[in-house]
Every structure is written in structure tokens, then in C-alpha cells.
C-alpha positions as CSV (number, residue, x, y, z in Angstrom):
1,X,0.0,0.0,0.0
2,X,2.7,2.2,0.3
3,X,3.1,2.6,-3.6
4,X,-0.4,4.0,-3.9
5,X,-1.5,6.7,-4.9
6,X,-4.5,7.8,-4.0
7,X,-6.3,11.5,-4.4
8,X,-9.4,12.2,-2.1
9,X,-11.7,14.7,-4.0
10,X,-14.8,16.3,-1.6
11,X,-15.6,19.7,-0.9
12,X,-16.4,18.9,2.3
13,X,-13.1,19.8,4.3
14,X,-13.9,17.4,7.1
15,X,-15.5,14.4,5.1
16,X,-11.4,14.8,2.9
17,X,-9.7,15.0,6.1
18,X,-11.6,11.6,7.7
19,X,-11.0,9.8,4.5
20,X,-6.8,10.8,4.8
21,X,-6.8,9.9,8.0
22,X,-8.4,6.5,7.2
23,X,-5.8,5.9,4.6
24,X,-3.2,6.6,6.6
25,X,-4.1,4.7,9.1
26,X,-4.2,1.8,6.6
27,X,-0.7,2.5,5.6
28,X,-1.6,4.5,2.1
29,X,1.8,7.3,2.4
30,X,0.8,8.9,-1.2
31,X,-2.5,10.9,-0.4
32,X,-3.8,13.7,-2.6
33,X,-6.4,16.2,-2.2
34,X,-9.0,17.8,-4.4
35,X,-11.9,20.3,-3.1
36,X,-13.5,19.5,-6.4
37,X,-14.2,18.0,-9.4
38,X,-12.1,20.6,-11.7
39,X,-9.4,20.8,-9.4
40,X,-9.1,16.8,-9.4
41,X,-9.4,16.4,-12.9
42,X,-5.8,18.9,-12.9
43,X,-4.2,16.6,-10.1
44,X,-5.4,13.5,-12.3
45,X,-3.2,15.2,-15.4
46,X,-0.6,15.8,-13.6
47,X,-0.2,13.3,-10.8
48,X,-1.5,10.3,-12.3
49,X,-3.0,8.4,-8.8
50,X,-3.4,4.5,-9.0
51,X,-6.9,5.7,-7.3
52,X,-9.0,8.8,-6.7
53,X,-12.1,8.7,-4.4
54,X,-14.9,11.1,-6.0
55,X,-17.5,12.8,-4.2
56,X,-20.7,13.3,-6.7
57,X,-22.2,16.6,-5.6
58,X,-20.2,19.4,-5.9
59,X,-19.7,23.1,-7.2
60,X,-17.9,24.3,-10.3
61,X,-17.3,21.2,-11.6
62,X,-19.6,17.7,-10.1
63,X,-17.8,13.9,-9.8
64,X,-20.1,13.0,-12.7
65,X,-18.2,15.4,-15.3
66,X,-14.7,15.1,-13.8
67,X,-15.2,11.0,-13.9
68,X,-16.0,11.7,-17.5
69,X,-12.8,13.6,-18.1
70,X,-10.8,11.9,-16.0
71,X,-11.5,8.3,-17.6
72,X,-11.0,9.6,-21.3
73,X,-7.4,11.4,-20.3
74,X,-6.0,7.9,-18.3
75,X,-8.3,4.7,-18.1
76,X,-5.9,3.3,-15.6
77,X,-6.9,6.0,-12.8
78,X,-9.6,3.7,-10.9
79,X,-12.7,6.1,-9.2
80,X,-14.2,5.2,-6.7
81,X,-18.0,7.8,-6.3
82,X,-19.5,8.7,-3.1
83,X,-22.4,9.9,-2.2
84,X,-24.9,10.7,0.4
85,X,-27.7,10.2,-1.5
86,X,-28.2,6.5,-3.2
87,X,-29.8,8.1,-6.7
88,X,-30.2,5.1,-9.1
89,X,-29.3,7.5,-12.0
90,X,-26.0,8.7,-10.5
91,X,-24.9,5.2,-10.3
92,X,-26.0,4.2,-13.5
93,X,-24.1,7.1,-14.5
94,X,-20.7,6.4,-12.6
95,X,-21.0,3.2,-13.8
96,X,-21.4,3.5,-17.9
97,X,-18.4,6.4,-17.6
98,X,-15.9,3.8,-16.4
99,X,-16.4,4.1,-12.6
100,X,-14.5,1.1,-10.5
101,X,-17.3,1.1,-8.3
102,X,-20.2,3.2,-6.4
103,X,-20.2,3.7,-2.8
104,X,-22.2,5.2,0.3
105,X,-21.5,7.8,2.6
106,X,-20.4,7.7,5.2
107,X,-17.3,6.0,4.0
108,X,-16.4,3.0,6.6
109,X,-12.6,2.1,7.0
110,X,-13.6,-1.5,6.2
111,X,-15.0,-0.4,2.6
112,X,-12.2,1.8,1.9
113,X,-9.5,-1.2,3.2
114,X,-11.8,-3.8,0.8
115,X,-11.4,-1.5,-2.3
116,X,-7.8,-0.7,-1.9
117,X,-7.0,-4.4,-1.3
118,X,-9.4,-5.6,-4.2
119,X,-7.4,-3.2,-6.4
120,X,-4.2,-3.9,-5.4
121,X,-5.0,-7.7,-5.9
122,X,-5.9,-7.0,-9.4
123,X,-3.0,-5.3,-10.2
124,X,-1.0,-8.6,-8.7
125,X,-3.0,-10.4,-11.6
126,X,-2.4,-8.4,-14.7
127,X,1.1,-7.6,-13.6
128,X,2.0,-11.6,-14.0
129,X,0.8,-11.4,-17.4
């Protein structure tokens, strides 16, 4: 986990500084930060993270539209949405767009530590090949 990268997008200061703390915790040393969606989609460009975790609802630019860009500039970033709300539509949205998967907030530690290992276990796989 230390080789990860991950970038924590929310415009919620406290919800961004819960999640780093989480992933510190788990032993992920490479944590970025977004407040939102256009300022992730810049870190995504230039920072390249193995993983970004992507909070739907937000000004200037929403998780929906920076998924979009982020996915057509590097399909190897994997995003993880979050949101509050459990809209159908926004997941059927996250998904078509290329989203790795669709999760609930509040964010538990065990969810993030099942993602990060479910990734990392892929990567195991395809790096063999």
C-alpha cells in the first residue's frame, strides 16, 4: 500500500480530512487532495493516482463530469464515487463512464480497506501477465 496513490476529491473539508486519515491509518503514504471536481481532474493530469475517491455533488465542476474527463485522459486511474444520496441514476451514470465502483456515505474504514485491497490484488493479476 505504500506505492499508492490515491487522491481524495470532496468539498467537504472534514469528510477529505476523515477519509486521509483512514488511509493513513491503513498504511496508504501517497494521499492527494481535491476540493472539487475541476481541481481533481488537474491533479489527475498531472499526478496520475493508481486511485481517486470522487464525491458526486459538488460546485464548479460535479464527480459526474470530472469522472468523465478523468476516464477519457487515463483509463488506468480507478474512481471510486461517493455519495450521500443512493440516486439510481448517478450510479448508473458512474457506472457507464468507467467508474471502478459506487459507494455510500459515510465511507467506513472497512470499505475503503476492501477496495484498496481488491485493487491492489488486481494489479497482482495483470502484472504476471
Amino acid at each position: 500500500m505504500k506505492n499508492l496513490s490515491v487522491l481524495v476529491c470532496d468539498d467537504s473539508e472534514l469528510v477529505r480530512k476523515q477519509m486521509i486519515e483512514v488511509l493513513t491509518l491503513i498504511g496508504v503514504e501517497n494521499i492527494l487532495e481535491a476540493y472539487d471536481g475541476e481541481q481533481a481532474v488537474i491533479i489527475c493530469k498531472k499526478q496520475k493516482p493508481d486511485l481517486v475517491f470522487m464525491d458526486i455533488i459538488m460546485p464548479k465542476k460535479d464527480g459526474i463530469a470530472a469522472l468523465k474527463q478523468i476516464t477519457q485522459s487515463n483509463s488506468t486511474i480507478k474512481v471510486v464515487m461517493a455519495s450521500s444520496s443512493s440516486s439510481h441514476s448517478h450510479l448508473k451514470k458512474s457506472l457507464q463512464l468507467g467508474a471502478y465502483t459506487f459507494i455510500q456515505k459515510p465511507i467506513s474504514e472497512k470499505v475503503i480497506l476492501n477496495i484498496i485491497q481488491n485493487l491492489i490484488e488486481k494489479r497482482t493479476i495483470f502484472s504476471k501477465d
